[in-house]
C-alpha positions as CSV (number, residue, x, y, z in Angstrom):
1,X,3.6,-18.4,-17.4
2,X,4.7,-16.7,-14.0
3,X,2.6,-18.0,-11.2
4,X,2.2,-19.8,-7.8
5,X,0.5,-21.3,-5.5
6,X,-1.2,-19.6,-2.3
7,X,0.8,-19.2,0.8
8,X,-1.8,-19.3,3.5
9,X,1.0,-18.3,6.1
10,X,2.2,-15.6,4.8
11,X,2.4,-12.2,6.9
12,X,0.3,-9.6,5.9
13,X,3.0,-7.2,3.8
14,X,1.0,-4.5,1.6
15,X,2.9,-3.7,-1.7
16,X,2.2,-0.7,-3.9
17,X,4.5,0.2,-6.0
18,X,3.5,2.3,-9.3
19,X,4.6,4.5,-12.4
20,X,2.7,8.2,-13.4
21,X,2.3,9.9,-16.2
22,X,4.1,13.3,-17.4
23,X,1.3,15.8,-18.6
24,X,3.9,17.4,-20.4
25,X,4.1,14.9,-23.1
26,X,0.5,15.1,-24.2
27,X,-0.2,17.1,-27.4
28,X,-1.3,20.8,-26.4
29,X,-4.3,19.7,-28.3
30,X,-5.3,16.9,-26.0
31,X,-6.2,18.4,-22.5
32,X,-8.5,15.9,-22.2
33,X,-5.8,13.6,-22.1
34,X,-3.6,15.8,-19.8
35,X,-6.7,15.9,-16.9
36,X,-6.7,11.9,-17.8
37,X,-3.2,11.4,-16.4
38,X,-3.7,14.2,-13.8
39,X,-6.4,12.0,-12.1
40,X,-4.5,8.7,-12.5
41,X,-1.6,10.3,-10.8
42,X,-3.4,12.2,-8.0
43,X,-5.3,8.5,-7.2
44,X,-1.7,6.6,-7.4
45,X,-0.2,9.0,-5.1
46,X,-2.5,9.9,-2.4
47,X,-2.6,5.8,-2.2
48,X,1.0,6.0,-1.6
49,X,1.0,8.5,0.7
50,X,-2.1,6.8,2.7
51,X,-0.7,3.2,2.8
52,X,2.9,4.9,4.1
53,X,0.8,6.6,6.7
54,X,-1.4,4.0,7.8
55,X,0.7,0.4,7.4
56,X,4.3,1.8,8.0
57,X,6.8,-1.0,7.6
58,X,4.2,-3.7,7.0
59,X,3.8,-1.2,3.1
60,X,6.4,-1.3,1.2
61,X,6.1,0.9,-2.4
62,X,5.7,4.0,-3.6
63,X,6.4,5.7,-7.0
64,X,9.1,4.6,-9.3
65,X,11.7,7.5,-10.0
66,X,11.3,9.9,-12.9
67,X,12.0,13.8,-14.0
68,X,8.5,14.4,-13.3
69,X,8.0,12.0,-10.0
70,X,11.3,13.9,-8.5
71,X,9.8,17.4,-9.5
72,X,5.9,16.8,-8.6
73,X,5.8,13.9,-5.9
74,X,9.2,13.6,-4.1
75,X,7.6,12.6,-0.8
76,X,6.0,9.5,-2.8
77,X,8.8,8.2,-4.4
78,X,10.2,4.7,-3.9
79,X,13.2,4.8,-1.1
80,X,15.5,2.5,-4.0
81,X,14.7,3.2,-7.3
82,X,16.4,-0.7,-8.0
83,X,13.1,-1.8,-6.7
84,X,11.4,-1.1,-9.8
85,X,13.3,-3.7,-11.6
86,X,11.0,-6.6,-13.3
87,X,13.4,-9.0,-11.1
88,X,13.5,-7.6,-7.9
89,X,9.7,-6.0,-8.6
90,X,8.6,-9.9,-8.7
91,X,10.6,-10.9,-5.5
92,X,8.5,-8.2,-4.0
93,X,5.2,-9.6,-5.1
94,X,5.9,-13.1,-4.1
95,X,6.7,-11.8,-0.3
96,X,3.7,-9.7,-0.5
97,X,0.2,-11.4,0.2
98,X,-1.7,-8.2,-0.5
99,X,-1.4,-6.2,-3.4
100,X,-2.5,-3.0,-4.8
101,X,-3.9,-2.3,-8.4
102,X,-4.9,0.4,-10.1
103,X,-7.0,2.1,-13.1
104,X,-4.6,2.7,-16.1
105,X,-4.6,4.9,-19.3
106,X,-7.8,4.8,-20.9
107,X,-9.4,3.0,-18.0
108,X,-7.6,-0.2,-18.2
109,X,-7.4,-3.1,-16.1
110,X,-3.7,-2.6,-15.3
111,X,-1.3,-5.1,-16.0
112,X,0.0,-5.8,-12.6
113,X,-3.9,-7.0,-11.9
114,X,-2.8,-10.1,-13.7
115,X,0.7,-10.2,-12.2
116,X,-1.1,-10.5,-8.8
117,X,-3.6,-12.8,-9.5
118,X,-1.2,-15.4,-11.6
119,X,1.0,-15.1,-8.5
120,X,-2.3,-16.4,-5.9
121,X,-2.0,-12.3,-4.3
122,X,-4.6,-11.0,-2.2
123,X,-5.9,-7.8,-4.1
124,X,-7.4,-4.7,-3.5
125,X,-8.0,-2.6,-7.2
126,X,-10.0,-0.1,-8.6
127,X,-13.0,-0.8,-9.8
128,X,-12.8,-2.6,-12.8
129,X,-13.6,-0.8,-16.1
130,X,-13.2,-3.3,-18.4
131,X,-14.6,-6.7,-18.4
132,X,-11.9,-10.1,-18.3
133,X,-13.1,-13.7,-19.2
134,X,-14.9,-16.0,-16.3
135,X,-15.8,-15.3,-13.2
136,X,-13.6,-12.8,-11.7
137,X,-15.5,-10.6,-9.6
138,X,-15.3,-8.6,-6.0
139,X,-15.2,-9.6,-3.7
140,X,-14.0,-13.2,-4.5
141,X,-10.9,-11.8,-6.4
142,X,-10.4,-8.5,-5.0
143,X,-11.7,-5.8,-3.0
144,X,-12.7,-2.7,-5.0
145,X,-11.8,0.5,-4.0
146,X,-12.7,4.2,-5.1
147,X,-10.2,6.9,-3.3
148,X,-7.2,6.4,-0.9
149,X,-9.0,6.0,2.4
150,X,-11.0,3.5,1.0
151,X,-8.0,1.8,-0.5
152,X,-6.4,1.9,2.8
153,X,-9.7,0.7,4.8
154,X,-9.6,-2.4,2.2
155,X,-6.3,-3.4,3.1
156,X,-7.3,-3.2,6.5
157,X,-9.9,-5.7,6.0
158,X,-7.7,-8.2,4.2
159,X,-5.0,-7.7,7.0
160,X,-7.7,-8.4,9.8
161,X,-9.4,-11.2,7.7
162,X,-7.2,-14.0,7.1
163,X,-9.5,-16.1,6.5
164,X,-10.8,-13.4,3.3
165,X,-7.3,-13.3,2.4
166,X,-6.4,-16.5,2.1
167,X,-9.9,-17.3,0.2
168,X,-9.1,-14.5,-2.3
169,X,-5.5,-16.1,-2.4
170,X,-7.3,-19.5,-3.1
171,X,-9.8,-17.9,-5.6
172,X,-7.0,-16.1,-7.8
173,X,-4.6,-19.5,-8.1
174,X,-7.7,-21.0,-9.2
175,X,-8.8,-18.4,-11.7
176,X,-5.3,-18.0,-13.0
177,X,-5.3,-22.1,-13.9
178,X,-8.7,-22.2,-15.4
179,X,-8.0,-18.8,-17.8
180,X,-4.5,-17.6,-17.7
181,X,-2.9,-20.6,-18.4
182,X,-1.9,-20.5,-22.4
183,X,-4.3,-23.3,-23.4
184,X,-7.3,-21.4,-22.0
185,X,-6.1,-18.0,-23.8
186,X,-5.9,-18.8,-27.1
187,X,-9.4,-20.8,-26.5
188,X,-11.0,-17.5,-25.2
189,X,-8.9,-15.4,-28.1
190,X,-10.4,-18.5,-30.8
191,X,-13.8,-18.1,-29.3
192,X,-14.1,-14.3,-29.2
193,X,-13.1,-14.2,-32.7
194,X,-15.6,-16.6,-33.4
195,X,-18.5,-15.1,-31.7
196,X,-17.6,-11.1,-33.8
């Protein structure tokens, strides 16, 4: 399992960097589907946009290169598309101490949610749609977040906080040992089944 442990000295760096959806692919008989990716897009990129404006060089992200990210959203794109790597995508994350998640397809707890908190990040995420075993909960784990100002006033906090940020660093290394760590997942996966 990736992880590590909290680094309490860390400078404040904000990291957001994020995929969007094409519209175009959805079936012409889905627009439900179509307004679906619309939203998570809009939301993804006026986070960009704010973080760039607001944390300058201490941000670094922005949306990985595409047809339709070059066509619709070429001010929000990353500056190096070889940042999107898994490798050098990771290296970012560990030099990051506060990270950004948010809501994907179907409202899903995004994947890089767990990336961050197996890695001890500070986090600031969408409200959370779905639930996840234990006790992860906001403010402890993250800081929720419901447009880009707000997103951008949450970072804010965790960059003036350090004492916030290095609890919710402390708080995610220990959640990620108690219930990411293999043994615990296949005893919540055993005792789910059990319990249906």
């Amino acid at each position: 399992m990736m992880r590590s442990r909290p680094e309490p000295g860390m400078e404040p760096q904000v990291l957001f960097m994020v995929g969007l959806w094409d519209p175009g692919i959805v079936p012409l008989d889905r627009p439900d589907k179509a307004a679906e990716f619309e939203a998570i897009n809009e939301m993804r990129v006026a986070c960009v946009r704010r973080l760039r404006k607001t944390f300058g060089g201490r941000f670094t992200g922005g949306v990985m290169h595409s047809d339709f990210a070059r066509r619709r959203y070429p001010d929000a794109l990353l500056d190096d598309p070889r940042g999107a790597a898994k490798r050098a995508y990771i290296a970012r994350v560990r030099r990051s101490a506060i990270c950004i998640a948010t809501t994907g397809l179907h409202g899903s707890n995004g994947w890089k949610l767990a990336e961050y908190v197996a890695l001890s990040r500070a986090i600031v995420s969408e409200p959370l749609r779905y639930s996840v075993p234990g006790d992860f909960s906001a403010p402890a784990n993250y800081l929720p977040f419901r447009s880009a100002d707000e997103c951008a006033s949450q970072v804010q906090r965790l960059m003036d906080d350090a004492a916030l940020r290095v609890e919710q660093m402390h708080e995610n290394y220990r959640y990620a040992e108690r219930y990411m760590r293999p043994p615990a997942l296949a005893r919540y996966v055993l005792d789910t089944a059990v319990a249906a």
